[in-house]
RODREN-594441 format. One record per residue (C-alpha): x, y, z negated; residue number from 1. Coordinates in steps of 0.5 Angstrom, whole numbers, plus 2048, in hexadecimal, padded with zeros to 3 digits. Layout:
REC;c1;c2;c3;num
REC;X;Y;Z;NUM
...
***
This chain:
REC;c1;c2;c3;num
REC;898;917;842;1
REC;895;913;83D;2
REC;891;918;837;3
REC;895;919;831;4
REC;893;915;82B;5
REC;88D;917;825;6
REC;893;919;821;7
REC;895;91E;825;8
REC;894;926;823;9
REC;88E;929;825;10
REC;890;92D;82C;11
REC;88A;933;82B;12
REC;88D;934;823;13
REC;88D;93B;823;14
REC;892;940;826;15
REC;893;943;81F;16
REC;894;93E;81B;17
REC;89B;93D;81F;18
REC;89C;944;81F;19
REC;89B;944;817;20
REC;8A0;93E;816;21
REC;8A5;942;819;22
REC;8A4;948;817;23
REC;8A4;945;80F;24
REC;8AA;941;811;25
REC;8AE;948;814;26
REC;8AC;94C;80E;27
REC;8B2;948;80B;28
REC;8B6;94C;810;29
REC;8BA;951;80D;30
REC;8BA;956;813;31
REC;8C1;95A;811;32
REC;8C4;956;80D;33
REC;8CB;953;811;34
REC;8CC;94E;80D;35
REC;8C6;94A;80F;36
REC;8C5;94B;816;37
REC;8CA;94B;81B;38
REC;8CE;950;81E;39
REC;8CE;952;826;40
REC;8D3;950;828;41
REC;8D6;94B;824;42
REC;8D5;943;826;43
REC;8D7;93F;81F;44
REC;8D5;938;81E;45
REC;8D1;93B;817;46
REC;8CD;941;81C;47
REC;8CB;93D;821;48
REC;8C8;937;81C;49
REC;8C4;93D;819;50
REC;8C2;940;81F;51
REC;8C0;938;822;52
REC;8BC;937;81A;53
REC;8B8;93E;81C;54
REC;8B7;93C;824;55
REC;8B5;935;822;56
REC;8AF;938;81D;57
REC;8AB;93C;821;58
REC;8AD;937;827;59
REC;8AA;930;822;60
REC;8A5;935;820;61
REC;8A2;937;828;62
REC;8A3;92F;829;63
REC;89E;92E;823;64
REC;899;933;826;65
REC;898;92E;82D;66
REC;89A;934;830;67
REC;8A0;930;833;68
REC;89F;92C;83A;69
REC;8A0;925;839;70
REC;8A0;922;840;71
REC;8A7;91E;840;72
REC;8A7;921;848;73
REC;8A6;927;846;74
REC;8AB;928;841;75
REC;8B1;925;844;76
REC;8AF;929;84A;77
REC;8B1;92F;846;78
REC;8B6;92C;842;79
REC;8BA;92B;848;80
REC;8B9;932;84B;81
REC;8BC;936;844;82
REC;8C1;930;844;83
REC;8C3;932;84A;84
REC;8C4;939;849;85
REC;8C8;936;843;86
REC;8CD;934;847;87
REC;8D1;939;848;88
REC;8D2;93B;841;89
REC;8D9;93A;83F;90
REC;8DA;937;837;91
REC;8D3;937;835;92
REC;8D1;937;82E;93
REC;8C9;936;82F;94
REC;8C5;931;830;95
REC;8BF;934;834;96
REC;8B8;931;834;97
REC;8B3;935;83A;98
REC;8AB;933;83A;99
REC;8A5;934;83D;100
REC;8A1;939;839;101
REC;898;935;83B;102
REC;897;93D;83B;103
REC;895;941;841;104
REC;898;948;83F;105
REC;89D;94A;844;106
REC;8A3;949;83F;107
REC;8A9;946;83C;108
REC;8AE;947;836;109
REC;8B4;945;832;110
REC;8B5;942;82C;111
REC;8BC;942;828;112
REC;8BF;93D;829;113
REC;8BE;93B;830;114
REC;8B6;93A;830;115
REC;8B4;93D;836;116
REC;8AC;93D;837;117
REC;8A8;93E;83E;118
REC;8A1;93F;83E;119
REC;89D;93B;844;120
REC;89A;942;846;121
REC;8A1;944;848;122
REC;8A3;93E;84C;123
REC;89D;93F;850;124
REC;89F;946;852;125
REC;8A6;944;854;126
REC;8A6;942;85C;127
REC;8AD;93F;85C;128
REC;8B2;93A;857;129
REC;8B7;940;858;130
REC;8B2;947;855;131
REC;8B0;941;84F;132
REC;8B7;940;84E;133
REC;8B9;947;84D;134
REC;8B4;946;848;135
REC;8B7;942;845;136
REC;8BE;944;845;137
REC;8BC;94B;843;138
REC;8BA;948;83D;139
REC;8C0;943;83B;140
REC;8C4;949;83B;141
REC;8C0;94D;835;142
REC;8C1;947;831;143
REC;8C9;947;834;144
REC;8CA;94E;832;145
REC;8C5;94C;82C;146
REC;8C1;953;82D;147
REC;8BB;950;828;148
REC;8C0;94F;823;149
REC;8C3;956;824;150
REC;8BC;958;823;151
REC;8BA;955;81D;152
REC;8C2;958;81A;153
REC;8C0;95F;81C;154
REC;8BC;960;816;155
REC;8BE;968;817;156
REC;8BB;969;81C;157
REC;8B5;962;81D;158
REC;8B2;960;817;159
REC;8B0;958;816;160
REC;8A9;95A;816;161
REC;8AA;95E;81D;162
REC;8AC;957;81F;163
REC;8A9;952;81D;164
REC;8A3;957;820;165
REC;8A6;956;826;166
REC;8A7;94F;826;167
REC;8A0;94E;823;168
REC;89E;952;829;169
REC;8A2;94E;82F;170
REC;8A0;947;82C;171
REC;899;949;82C;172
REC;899;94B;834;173
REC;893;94A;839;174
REC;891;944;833;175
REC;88D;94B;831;176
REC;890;950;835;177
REC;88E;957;831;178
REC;88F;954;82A;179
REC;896;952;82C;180
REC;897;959;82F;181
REC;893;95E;82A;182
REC;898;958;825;183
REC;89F;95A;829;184
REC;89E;961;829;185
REC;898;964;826;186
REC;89A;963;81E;187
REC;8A0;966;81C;188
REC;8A1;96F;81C;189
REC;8A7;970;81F;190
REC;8AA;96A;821;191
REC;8A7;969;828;192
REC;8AC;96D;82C;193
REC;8B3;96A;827;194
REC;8B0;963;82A;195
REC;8AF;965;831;196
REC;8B5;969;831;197
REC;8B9;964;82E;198
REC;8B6;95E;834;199
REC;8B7;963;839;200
REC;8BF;964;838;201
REC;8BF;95B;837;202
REC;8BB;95A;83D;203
REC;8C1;95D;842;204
REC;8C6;95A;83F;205
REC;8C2;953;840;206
REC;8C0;955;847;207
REC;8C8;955;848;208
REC;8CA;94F;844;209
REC;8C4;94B;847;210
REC;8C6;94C;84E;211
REC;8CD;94A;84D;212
REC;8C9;944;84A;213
REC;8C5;943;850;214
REC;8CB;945;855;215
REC;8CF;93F;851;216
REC;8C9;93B;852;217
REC;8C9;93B;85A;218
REC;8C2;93E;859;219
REC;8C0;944;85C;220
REC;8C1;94B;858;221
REC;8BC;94E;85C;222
REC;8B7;94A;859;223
REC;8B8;94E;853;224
REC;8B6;955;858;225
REC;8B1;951;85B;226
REC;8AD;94F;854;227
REC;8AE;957;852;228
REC;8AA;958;858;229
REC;8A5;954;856;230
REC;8A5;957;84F;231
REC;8A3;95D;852;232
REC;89E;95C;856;233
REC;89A;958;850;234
REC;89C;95E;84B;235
REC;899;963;850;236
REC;89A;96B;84F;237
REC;89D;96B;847;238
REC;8A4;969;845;239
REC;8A2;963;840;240
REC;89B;962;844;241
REC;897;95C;841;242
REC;89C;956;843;243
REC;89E;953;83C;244
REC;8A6;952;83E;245
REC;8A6;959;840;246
REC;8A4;95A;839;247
REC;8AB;958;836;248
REC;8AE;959;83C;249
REC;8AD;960;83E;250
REC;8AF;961;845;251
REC;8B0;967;84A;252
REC;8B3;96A;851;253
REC;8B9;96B;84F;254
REC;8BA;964;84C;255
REC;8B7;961;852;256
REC;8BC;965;856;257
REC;8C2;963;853;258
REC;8C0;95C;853;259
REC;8BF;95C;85B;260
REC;8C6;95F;85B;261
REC;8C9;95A;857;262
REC;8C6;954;85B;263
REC;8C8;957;861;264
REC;8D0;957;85F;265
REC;8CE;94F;85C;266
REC;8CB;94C;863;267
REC;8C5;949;864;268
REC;8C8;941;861;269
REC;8C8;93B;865;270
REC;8C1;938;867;271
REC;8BE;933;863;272
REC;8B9;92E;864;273
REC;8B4;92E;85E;274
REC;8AE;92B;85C;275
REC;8AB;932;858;276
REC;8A3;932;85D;277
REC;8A3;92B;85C;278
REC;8A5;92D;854;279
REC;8A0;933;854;280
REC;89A;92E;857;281
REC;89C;929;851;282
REC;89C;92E;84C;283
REC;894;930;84F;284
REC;892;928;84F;285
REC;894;927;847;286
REC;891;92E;845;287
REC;88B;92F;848;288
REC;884;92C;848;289
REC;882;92E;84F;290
REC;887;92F;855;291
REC;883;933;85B;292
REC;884;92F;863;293
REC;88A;933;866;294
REC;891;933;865;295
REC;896;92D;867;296
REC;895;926;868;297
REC;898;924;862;298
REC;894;929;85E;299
REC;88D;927;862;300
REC;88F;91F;85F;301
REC;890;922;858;302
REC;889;925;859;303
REC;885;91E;85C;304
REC;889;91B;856;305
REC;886;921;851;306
REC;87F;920;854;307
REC;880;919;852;308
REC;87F;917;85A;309
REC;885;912;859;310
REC;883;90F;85F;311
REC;884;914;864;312
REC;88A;916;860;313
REC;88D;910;861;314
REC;88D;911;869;315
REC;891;918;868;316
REC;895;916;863;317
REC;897;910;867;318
REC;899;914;86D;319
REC;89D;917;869;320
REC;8A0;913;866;321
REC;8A2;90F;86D;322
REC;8A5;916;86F;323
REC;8A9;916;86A;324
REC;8A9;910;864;325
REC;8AF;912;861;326
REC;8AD;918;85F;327
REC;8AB;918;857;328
REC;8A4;91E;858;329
REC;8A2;91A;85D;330
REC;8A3;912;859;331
REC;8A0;915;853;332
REC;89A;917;855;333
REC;89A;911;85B;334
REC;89B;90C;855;335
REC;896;910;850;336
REC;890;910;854;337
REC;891;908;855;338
REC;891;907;84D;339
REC;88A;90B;84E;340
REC;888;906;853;341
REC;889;900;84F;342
REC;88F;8FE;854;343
REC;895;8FE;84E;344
REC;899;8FA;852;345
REC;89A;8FD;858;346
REC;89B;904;854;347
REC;8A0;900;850;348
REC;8A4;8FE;857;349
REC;8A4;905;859;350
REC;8A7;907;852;351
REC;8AC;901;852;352
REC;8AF;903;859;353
REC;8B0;90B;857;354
REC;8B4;907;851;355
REC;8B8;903;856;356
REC;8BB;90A;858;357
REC;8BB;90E;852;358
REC;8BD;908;84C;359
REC;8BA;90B;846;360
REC;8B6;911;847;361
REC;8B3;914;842;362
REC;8AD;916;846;363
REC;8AB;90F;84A;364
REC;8AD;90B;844;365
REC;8A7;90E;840;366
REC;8A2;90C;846;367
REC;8A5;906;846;368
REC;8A4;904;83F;369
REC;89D;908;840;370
REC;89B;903;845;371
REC;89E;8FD;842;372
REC;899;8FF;83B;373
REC;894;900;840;374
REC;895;8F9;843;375
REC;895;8F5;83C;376
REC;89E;8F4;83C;377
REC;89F;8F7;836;378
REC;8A5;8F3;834;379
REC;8A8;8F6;83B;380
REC;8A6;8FD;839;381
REC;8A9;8FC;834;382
REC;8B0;8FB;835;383
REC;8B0;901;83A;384
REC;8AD;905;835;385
REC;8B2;903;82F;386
REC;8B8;905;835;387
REC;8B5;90B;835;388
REC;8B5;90D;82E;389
REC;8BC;90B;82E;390
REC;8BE;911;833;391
REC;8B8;916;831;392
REC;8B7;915;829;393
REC;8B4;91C;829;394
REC;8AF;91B;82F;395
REC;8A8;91C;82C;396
REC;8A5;917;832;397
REC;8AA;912;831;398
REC;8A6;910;82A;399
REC;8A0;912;82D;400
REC;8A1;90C;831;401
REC;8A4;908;82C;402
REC;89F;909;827;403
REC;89A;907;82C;404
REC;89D;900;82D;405
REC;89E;8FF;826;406
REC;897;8FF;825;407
REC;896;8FA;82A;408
REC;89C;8F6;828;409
REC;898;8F7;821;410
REC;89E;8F9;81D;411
REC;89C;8FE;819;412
REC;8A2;900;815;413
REC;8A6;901;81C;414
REC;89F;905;81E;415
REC;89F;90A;818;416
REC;8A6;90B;81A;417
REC;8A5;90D;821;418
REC;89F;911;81F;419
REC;8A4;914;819;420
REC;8A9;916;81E;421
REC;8A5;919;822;422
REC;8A3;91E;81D;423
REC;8A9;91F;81B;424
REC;8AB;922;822;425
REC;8A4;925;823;426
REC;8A6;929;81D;427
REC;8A1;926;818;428
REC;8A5;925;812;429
REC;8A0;922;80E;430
REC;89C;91D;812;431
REC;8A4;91B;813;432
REC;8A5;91A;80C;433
REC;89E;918;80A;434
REC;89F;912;810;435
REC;8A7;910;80D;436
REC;8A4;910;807;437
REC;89E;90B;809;438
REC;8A4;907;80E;439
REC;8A7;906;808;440
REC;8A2;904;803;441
REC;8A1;8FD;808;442
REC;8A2;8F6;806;443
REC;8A4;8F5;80D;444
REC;8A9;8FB;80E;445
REC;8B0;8F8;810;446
REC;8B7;8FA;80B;447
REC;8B9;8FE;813;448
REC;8B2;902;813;449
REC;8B2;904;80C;450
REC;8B8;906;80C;451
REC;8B7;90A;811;452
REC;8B1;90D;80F;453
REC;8B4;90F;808;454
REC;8BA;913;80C;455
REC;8B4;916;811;456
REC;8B0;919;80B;457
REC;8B6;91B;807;458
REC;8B8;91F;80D;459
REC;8B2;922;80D;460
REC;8B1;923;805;461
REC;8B7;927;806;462
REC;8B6;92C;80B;463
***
């Protein structure tokens, strides 16, 4: 995919810096005072808007920070499995975000509100899509039994210093590992063991609504038994080992015992056909700089293609795509590899055919536009990117790609809107407000576009 933009945040901006602003935002909190959280148990329309307010903070907060993967294939892969997991949740009152954290730590979390994070380093661990799902659906079950909520209203028992020391640790991770945990659990005398203690009694009765989720799901509840396994294996001889997940997610014998019992009385699911190594090997391409000469097919192409090699990835990547020219990991790398080869028109057939089979796909109308951007149509491009802007009004790629072609469009107000867009999205207010202001000081600025940024900035101004 295309590289983002000049107006796009730094993605080496510090770690702590994302953990600053989330701290000071969460100092706002009161941790015991009922009336300004909400309360286990309780699913009112005003609680949940509240506990979503908290959740998209902190996630608009990561999202600024570059830590969030931004590959449009990659993020609907695990959209696709959580929104699987989702399915069998009967009258639900959230709206579930899942992302990727660009993080090798072995670790993920949820945040209030239904934004669940998944560490890269963690999704390289797990062998199959059922032990990633389990993760998964573990941590969809801490936001519907809204345990970080409770924790923060236990005010008795865990002040908000003790938390926000948690999660400062947890969002820290493997980015620096020992500041992250020395944070989490080294800073405040007699809380360490509340928090651990606390977790502990939340994880069992996660690890019980998780499998009833995965279970729904058709996915195979072992899958949970099987990624403890291979957390015990990282972790070594101590309980909490150094896994960061197994930091806020303690685990034991008797916890993986009871999670076996529970999964032999479930079954082992139906066998689905899924695309997870295909995913895994991905996930490599996009966030490495070197990929080594083993693996799949598919991976070996994808290592041709990082090498710049694009010829010898070419003869790959064809052979793959003739075994099989409906699938979407191999036309994509097939039809990027062709844009590196100046062939815009061939790669443009290949994305045209799969749109055929699967009309407005969100993934395959971005390369499309892509290519077309690439081969001069800008007018083309354009109409498939405005469509896409009218189905994901939030989708950061989407302005990016429409900023671009206003660019070369030369239709500036429309440019600085898209790039204000962007921003808004990527939780960079002031550049936002700044750009609304800059749209809205051009002669040229259409009555529609004003008015939009008027509506935009003040929304933002409020907030």
């Amino acid at each position: 995919m295309p590289q983002y933009p000049r107006f796009t945040p730094n993605p080496c901006r510090s770690v702590f810096a994302v953990i600053l602003g989330v701290i000071l935002m969460l100092a706002g909190w009161p941790a015991s005072t009922s009336s300004e959280l909400p309360s286990l148990g309780q699913n009112s329309l005003l609680n949940i808007e509240r506990e979503t307010q908290l959740g998209r903070s902190v996630y608009e907060r990561i999202l600024a920070s570059g830590l969030v993967e931004s590959d449009p294939l990659l993020d609907r892969y695990i959209n696709d499995l959580g929104f699987r997991l989702l399915a069998g949740i009967d009258n639900r009152v959230r709206d579930y975000r899942f992302f990727i954290v660009s993080d090798n730590s072995v670790n993920a979390f949820a945040l209030p509100g239904g934004f669940i994070g998944v560490n890269r380093g963690l999704i390289m661990q797990a062998r199959t899509q059922h032990q990633l799902a389990s993760v998964m659906a573990h941590e969809i079950a801490h936001v519907r039994l809204t345990h970080g909520m409770d924790m923060m209203d236990k005010g008795s028992e865990l002040n908000s210093t003790a938390l926000l020391t948690l999660l400062a640790g947890l969002l820290l991770g493997g980015s620096n590992s020992d500041v992250g945990a020395a944070v989490a659990y080294g800073g405040i005398a007699g809380t360490q063991q509340a928090m651990v203690n606390f977790t502990r009694e939340n994880e069992y009765e996660a690890d019980r609504v998780g499998m009833d989720l995965l279970q729904r799901a058709q996915f195979d509840p072992n899958g949970m038994v099987e990624f403890f396994g291979i957390m015990q294996k990282l972790s070594g001889p101590s309980e909490l080992g150094n896994v960061e997940y197994l930091r806020t997610h303690p685990l034991n014998n008797n916890r993986i015992a009871e999670a076996a019992n529970r999964a032999s009385r479930l079954g082992r699911g139906r066998n689905q056909f899924d695309d997870f190594l295909l995913f895994k090997d991905y996930l490599l391409y996009k966030s490495s700089d070197y990929l080594p000469d083993q693996g799949s097919e598919y991976l070996r192409a994808l290592r041709l293609m990082l090498a710049a090699d694009y010829r010898a990835a070419d003869a790959k990547l064809a052979e793959l795509y003739q075994s099989d020219n409906e699938n979407i990991w191999y036309s994509i790398a097939y039809g990027e590899n062709l844009e590196h080869l100046g062939r815009e028109s061939e790669a443009e057939l290949v994305y045209r055919r799969l749109l055929d089979i699967f009309p407005g796909d969100y993934v395959l109308s971005l390369r499309l536009v892509n290519v077309l951007k690439l081969s001069g149509h800008h007018q083309s491009a354009l109409v498939i990117a405005r469509a896409l802007e009218n189905q994901y009004p939030n989708d950061k790629q989407v302005y990016f790609e429409l900023s671009e072609i206003y660019r070369a469009l030369k239709r500036p107000a429309l440019r600085m809107m898209a790039e204000a867009e962007f921003h808004r999205i990527t939780g960079n207010r002031d550049q936002a407000i700044k750009l609304y202001d800059q749209v809205l000081e051009l002669p040229e600025t259409d009555l529609a576009t004003q008015s939009k940024a008027r509506e935009k900035r003040l929304v933002l101004l409020n907030r």
